[in-house]
C-alpha positions in Angstrom: 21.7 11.2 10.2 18.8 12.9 10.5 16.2 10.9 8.0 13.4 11.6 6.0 11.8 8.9 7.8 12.4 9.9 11.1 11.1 13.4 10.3 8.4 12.0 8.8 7.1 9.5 12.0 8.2 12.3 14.1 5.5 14.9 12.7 3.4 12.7 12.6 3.1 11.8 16.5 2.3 15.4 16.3 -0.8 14.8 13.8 -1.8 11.6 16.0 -2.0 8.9 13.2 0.2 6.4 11.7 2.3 6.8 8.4 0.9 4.9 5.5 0.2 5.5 1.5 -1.2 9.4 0.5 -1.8 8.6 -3.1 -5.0 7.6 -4.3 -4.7 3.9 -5.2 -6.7 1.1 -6.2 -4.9 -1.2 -4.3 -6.7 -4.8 -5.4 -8.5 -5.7 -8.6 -11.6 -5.0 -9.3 -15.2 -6.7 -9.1 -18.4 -6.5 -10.9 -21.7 -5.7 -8.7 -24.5 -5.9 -11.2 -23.5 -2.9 -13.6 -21.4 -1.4 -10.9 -17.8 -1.7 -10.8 -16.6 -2.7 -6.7 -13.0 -0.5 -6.1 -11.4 -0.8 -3.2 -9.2 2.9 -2.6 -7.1 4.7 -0.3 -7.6 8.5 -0.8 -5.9 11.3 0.6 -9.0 12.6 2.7 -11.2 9.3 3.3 -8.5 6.8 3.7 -9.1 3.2 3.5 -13.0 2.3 1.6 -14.9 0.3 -0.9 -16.7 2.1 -3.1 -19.3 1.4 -6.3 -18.9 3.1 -9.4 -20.6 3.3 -12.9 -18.8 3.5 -16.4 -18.6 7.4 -15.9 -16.8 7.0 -12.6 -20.0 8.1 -10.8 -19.8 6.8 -7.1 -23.1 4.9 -6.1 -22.3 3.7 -2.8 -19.1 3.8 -0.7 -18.2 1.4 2.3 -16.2 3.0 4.9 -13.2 1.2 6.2 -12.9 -0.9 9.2 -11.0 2.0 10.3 -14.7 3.8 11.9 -15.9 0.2 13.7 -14.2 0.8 17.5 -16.5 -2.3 18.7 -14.3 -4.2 17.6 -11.6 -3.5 15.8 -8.1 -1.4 15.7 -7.0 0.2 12.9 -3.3 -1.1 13.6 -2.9 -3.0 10.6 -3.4 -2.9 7.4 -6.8 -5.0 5.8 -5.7 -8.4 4.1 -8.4 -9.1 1.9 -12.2 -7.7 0.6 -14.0 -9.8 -1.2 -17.8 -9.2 -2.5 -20.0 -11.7 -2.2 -23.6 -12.9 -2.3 -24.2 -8.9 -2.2 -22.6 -8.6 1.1 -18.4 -7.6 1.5 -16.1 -9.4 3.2 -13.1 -7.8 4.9 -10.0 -10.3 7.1 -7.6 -8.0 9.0 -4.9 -8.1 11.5 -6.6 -6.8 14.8 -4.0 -4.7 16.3 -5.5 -3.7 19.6 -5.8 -7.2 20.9 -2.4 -8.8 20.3 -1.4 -12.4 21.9 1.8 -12.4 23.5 2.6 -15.9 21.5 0.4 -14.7 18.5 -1.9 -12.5 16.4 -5.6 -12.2 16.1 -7.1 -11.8 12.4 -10.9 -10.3 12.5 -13.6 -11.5 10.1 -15.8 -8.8 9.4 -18.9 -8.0 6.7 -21.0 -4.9 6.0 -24.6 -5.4 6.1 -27.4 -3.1 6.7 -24.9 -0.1 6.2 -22.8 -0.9 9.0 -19.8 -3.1 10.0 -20.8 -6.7 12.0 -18.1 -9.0 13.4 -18.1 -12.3 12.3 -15.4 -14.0 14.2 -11.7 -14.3 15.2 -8.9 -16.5 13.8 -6.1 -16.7 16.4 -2.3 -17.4 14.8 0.4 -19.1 16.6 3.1 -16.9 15.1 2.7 -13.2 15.5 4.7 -12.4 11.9 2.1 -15.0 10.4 0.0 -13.7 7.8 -3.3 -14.8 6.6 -6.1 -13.7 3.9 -9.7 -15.4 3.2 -12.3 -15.6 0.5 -16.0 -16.5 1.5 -17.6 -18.9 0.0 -21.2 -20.3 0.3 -22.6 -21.7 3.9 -20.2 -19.4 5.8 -17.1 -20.7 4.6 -13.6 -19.0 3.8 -10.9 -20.4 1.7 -8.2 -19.2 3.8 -4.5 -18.3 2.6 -1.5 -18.6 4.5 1.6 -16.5 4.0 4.1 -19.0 5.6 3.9 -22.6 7.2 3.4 -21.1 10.4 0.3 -19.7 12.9 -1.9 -22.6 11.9 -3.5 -25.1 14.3 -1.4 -28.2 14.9 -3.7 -30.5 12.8 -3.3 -28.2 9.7 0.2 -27.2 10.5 1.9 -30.3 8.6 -0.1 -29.9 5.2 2.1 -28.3 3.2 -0.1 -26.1 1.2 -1.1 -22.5 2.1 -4.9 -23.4 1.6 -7.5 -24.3 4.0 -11.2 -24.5 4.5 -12.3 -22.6 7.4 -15.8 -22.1 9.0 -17.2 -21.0 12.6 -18.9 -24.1 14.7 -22.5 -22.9 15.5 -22.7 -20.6 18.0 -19.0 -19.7 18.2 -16.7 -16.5 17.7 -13.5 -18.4 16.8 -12.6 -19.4 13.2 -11.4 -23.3 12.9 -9.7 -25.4 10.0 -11.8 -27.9 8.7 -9.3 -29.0 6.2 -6.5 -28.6 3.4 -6.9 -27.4 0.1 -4.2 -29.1 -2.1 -2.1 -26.6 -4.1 -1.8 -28.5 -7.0 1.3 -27.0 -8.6 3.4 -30.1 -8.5 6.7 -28.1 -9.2 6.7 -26.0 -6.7 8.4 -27.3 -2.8 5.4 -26.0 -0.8 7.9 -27.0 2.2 9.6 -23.7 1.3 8.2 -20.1 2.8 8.4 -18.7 0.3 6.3 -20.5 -1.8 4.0 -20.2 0.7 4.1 -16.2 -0.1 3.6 -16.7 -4.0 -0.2 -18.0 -2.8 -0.8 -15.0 -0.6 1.3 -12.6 -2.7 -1.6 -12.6 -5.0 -4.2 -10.5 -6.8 -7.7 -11.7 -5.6 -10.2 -11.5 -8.5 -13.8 -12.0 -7.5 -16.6 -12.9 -9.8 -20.5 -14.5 -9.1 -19.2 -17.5 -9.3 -15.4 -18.0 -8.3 -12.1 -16.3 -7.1 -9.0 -16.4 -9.1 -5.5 -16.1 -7.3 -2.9 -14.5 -9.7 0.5 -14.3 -8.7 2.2 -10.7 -10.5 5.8 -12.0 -10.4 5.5 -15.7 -11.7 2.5 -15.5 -13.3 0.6 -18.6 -11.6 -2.8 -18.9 -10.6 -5.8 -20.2 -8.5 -9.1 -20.9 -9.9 -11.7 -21.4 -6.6 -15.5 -22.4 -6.6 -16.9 -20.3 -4.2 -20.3 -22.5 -4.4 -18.2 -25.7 -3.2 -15.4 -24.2 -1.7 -12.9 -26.2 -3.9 -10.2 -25.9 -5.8 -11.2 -26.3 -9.7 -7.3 -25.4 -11.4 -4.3 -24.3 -10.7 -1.9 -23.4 -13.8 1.0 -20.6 -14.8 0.2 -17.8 -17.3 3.3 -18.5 -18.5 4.1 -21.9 -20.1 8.1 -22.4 -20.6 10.0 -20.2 -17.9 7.6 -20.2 -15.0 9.6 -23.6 -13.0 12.9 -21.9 -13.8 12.0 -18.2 -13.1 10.7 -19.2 -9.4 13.6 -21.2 -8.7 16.4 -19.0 -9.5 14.9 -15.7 -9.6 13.8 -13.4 -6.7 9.2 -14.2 -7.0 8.6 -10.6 -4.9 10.6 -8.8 -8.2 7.0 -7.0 -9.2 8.5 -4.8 -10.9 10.3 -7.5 -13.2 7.2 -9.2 -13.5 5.5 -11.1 -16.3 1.4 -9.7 -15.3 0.9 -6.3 -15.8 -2.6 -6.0 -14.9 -5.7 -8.5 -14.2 -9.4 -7.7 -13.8 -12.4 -9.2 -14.2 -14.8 -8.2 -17.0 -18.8 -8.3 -16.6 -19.2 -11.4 -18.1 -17.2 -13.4 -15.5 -14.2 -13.8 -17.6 -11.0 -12.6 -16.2 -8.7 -10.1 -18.8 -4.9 -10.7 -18.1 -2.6 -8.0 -19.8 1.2 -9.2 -19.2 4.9 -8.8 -20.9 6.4 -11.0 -23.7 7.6 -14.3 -22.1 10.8 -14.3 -23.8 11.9 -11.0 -23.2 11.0 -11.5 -19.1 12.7 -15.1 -19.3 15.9 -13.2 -20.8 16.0 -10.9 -18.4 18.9 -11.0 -16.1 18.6 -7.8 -14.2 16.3 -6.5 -11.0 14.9 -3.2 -11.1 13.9 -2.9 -7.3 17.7 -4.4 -6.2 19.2 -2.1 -8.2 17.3 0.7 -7.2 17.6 -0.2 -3.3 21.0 -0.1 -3.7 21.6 3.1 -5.7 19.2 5.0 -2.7 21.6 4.2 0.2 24.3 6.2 -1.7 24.3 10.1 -2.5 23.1 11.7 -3.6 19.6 9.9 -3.5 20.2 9.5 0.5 19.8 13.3 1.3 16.6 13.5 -1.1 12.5 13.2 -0.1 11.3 10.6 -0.6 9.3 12.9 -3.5 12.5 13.5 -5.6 13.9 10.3 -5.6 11.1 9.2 -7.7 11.2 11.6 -9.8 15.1 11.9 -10.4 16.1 7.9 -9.8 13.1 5.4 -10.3 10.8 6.7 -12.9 14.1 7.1 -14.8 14.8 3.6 -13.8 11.3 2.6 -14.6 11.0 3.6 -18.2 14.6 2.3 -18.7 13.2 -1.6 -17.8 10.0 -0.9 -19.8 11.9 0.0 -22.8 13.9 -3.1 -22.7 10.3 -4.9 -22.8 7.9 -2.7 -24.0 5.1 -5.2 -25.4 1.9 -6.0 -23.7 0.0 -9.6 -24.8 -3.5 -9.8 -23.8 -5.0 -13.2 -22.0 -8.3 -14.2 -21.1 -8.9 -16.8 -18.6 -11.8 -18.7 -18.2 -12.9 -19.2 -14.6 -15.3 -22.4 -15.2 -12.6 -24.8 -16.5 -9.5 -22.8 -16.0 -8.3 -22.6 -19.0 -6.4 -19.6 -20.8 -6.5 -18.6 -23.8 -3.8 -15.9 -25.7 -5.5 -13.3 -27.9 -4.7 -12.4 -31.1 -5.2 -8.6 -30.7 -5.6 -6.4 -27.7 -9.7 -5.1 -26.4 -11.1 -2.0 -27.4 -9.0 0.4 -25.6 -6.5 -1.6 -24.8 -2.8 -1.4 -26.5 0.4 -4.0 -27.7 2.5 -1.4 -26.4 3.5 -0.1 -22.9 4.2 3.2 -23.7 6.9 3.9 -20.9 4.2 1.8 -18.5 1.3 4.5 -19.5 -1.0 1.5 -20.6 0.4 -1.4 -17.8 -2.9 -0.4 -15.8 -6.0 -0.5 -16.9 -10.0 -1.1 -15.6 -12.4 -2.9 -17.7 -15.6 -1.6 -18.6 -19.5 -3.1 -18.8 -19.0 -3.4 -23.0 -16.1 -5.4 -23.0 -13.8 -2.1 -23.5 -10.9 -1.4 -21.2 -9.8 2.6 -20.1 -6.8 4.0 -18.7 -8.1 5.0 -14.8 -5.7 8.6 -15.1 -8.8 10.6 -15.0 -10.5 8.1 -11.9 -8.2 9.3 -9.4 -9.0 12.9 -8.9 -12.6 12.5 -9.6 -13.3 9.6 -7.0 -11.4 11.6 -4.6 -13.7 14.9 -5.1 -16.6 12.7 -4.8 -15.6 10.9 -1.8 -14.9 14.2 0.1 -18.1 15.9 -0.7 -20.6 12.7 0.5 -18.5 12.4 3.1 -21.6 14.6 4.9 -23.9 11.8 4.8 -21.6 9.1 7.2 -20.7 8.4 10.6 -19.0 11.5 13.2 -15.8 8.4 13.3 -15.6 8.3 9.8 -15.2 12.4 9.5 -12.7 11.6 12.3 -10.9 9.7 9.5 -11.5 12.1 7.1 -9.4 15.0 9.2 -6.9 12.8 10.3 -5.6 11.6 6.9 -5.8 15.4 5.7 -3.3 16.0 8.9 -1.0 13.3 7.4 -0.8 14.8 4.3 0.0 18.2 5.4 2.4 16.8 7.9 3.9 15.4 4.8 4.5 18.5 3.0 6.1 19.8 6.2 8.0 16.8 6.6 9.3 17.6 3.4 9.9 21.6 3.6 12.2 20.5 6.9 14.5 18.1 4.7 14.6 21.0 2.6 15.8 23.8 5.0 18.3 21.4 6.9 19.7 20.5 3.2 20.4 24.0 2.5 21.4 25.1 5.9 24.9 25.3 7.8 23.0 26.4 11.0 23.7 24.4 14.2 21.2 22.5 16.0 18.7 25.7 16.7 15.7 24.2 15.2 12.5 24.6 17.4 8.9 23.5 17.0 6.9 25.2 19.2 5.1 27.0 17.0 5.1 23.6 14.5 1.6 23.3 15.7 0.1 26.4 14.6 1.7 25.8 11.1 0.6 22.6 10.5 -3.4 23.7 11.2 -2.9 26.4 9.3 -1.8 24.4 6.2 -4.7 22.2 7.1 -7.6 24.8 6.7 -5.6 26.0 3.5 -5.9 22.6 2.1 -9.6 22.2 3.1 -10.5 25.5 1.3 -8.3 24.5 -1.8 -10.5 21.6 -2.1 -13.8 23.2 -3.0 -16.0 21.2 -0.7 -19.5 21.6 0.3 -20.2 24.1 2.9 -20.9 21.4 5.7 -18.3 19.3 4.4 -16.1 21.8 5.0 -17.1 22.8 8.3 -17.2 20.0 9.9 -13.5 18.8 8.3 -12.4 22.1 10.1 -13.9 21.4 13.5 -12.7 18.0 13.3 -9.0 19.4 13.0 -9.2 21.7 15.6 -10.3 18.5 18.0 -7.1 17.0 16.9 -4.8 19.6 17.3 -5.9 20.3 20.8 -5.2 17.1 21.8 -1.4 17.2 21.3 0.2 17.8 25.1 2.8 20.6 25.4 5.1 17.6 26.8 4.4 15.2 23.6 5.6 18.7 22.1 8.7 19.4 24.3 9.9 15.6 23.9 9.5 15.6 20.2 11.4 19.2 20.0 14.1 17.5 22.0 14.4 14.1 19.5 14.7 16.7 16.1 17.6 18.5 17.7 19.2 15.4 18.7 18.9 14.1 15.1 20.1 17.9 13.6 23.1 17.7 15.7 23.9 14.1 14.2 23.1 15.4 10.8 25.6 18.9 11.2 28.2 15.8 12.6 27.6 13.7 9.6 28.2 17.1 7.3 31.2 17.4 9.3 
């Protein structure tokens, strides 16, 4: 059957990038820099960055992503972890370009001096292994496995997924120094995927210490950062945490008892979650259900665009309406501790209002607002100082704008194919002309500086010329393959 997917990685050979995430997103929590508000985003135009923003959602500062550093790094794999710290941030990622044949490579990396510098390598035994780290003072990192797997032999029989790493003088390769204890006694930390609960986690950064929060179970990790140790570990949740990880699926986000967590300027960390007897007395699981119902028309046929929008928002609002209460937490890094509020912070709500008030950032008075109005306006912003940075980070810039045209063509195909009896006729040579010309549409559309704009457009152009007529003739070849399979399938 000829997929959405397939059309999708198809066109985008064509575009010369890999698939990933077009919506603006912030895809960690927060962390406060002075009066500045630390975001790390994935935009339509700029891709992967940090950037600083004030209560108006003014950028101050923006730090590309790892993405425009070729020294060193590949942008095969998604980043693991930022963390901001000591006024310099921290990024551990996958290394793509320099795989082991027995292993993986994860690079350390920290901007200073407005510029990426590489810190050192951790090599893993496993190549599926995954790992995240948080820095900590004298050039440590806390480091977080995903699985009991990839770790040097003397570590390798700890069973916790915390470690103290450091570089010896003078070296470039990461080492263990030792094990961090987990310290939730009811968990089997023999078991994977308990290992995942500690790395399936939000990372909230303050001055002073790093909280792991784990969405779908509701524990958490309270770190020092100044002695690199573990100061409490603990469950949101009181009376169903043991049971709900032991009988229930722990990667069910969307089931899960934490809505939201961010820090707030005064190093407290605000927790907004669902009522823990309605999320204990549920027996259902949104994302099984919906994985299921997607295989089978006529959700199968759809884009990926109008299954949302006819199967899982519907979906959604149904399992927020069955628990449609939000109670407000405050956790309080220095001794652990958490404490339930009695009423919800300025701005903030008791009700979920079909999930319109699950997210949330805080702001420097204490006050929480609903980021609906961020996304757009961080976007513009980003695309228009774009003018100031690097030639490789414009190079970015253009390529993620291909993607999303690509996209949108990817889309109109599934479309015509849908709606069409023809047989397998389809060509593409002139796929290439199309997609440039929705490009420079969408550039224009955008309102951009004059510069901005011209040197998007140029950057395109490089792109598109660098697609061979036989990458062309071979893709061509694959779609009509695939339609011919589909017309069978209609058959």
């Amino acid at each position: 059957m000829l997929t959405y997917r397939f059309i999708l990685s198809t066109i985008f050979q064509i575009c010369l990038f890999l698939s990933g995430t077009v919506a603006f997103t912030q895809e960690t929590s927060g962390q406060w820099v002075g009066d500045l508000y630390l975001m790390h985003t994935f935009s339509n135009s700029f891709g992967k960055s940090s950037i600083l923003i004030d209560e108006n959602n003014k950028i101050h500062k923006i730090f590309p992503g790892l993405g425009t550093e070729k020294d060193f790094f590949s942008p095969r794999k998604a980043i693991s972890s930022y963390a901001y710290f000591y006024g310099t941030l921290y990024v551990t990622a996958e290394d793509g370009k320099n795989k082991y044949r027995s292993g993986s490579r994860w690079t350390f990396a920290k901007w200073q001096d407005d510029k990426w510098h590489f810190l050192g390598d951790y090599k893993m035994e496993s190549p599926a292994a995954l790992l995240k780290a948080i820095p900590c003072d004298n050039d440590r990192f806390i480091a977080i496995f995903h699985a009991n797997k990839g770790m040097d032999s003397k570590s390798i029989s700890k069973m916790t997924p915390f470690h103290l790493m450091s570089i010896p003088y003078g070296k470039t390769e990461f080492t263990i120094d030792e094990a961090i204890d987990h310290a939730q006694d009811m968990l089997r930390m023999e078991d994977r995927e308990h290992f995942a609960l500690a790395w399936m986690t939000d990372t909230i950064m303050t001055d002073t210490h790093a909280i792991l929060i784990n969405k779908a179970t509701s524990l958490y990790w309270v770190f020092s950062l100044r002695s690199a140790t573990l100061v409490k570990a603990g469950s949101i949740f009181k009376e169903e945490t043991a049971k709900m990880i032991i009988e229930r699926d722990p990667t069910n986000y969307t089931n899960g008892p934490i809505l939201c967590a961010n820090p707030e300027k005064n190093g407290t960390v605000l927790i907004a979650a669902q009522k823990e007897a309605l999320v204990a007395a549920e027996t259902r699981n949104l994302m099984k259900e919906y994985n299921i119902l997607i295989n089978t028309n006529p959700y199968r046929r759809m884009s990926i665009e109008d299954v949302h929008e006819k199967l899982f928002y519907p979906m959604f609002k149904e399992f927020v309406n069955r628990s449609p209460y939000i109670v407000w937490y405050r956790l309080y890094p220095e001794t652990g501790e958490v404490e339930k509020l009695k009423e919800p912070p300025r701005g903030g709500s008791n009700f979920r209002d079909e999930g319109k008030n699950d997210i949330w950032r805080p702001m420097p008075d204490g006050s929480v607002a609903n980021p609906i109005y961020l996304h757009a306006e961080v976007e513009k912003q980003l695309a228009n100082r774009s003018a100031t940075l690097s030639p490789d980070v414009f190079r970015e810039m253009a390529k993620n704008l291909l993607r999303d045209v690509a996209k949108k063509q990817a889309r109109k195909i599934i479309s015509d194919l849908s709606a069409s009896t023809r047989k397998a006729d389809f060509s593409i040579s002139d796929l290439k002309a199309e997609v440039k010309k929705q490009v420079i549409a969408e550039i224009e559309n955008q309102q951009l500086k004059p510069d901005v704009e011209k040197r998007l457009k140029a950057e395109v152009e490089k792109l598109l010329k660098a697609v061979s007529k036989q990458a062309m003739t071979e893709i061509e070849r694959q779609i009509k393959n695939r339609i011919a399979e589909e017309q069978r399938d209609k058959q």
